[in-house]
C-alpha positions in Angstrom: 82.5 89.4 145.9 84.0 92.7 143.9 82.8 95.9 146.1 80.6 98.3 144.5 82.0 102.4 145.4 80.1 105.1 144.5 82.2 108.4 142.9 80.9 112.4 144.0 82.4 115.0 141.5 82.0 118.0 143.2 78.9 116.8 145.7 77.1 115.0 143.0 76.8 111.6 141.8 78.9 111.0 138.9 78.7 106.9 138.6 78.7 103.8 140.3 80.8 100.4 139.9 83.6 98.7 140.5 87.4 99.8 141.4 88.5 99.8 137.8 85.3 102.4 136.7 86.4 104.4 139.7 90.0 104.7 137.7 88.1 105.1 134.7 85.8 107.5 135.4 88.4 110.0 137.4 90.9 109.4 134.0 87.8 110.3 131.8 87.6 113.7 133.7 90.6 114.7 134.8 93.2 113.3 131.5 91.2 112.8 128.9 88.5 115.5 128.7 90.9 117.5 130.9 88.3 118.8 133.4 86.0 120.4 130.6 88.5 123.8 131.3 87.7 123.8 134.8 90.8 124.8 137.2 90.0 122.3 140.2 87.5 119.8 140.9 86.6 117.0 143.9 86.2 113.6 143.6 84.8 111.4 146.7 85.3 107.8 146.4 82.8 105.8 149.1 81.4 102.3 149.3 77.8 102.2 147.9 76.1 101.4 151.1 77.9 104.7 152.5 76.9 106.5 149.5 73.6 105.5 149.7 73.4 106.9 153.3 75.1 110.2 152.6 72.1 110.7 149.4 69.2 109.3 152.2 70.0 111.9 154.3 70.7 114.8 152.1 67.5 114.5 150.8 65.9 114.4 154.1 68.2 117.9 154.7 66.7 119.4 151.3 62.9 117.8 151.8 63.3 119.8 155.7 64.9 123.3 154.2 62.0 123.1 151.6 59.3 122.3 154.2 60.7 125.6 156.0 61.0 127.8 152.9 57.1 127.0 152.6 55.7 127.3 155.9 57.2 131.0 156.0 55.4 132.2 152.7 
């Protein structure tokens, strides 16, 4: 069974698939469209499941600093 990863460009999403997309989407940004200009950038490569954990529980950290933000106006 091919393993799924999931690919963060600096802390967000960029795409989901197999090994090869992971090559092709880091090539995409960083060779061909030579980081839109930009003079550094940060790719994370995790498994889905991982990445799927580490989005569950950010949103959970952004639902809480929301719930907080309202209760003190």
């Amino acid at each position: 069974m091919t393993q799924i990863y999931a690919c963060f460009l600096n802390g967000k999403l960029y795409g989901c698939g197999d090994i090869e997309y992971m090559n092709d989407l880091f090539r995409d940004y960083v060779v061909y469209c030579e980081m839109y200009g930009r003079d550094d950038c940060t790719f994370r490569i995790t498994t889905k499941e991982k990445a799927r954990r580490l989005v569950i529980n950010e949103t959970i950290y952004e639902n809480n600093e929301a719930l907080k933000r309202l209760e003190g106006e």
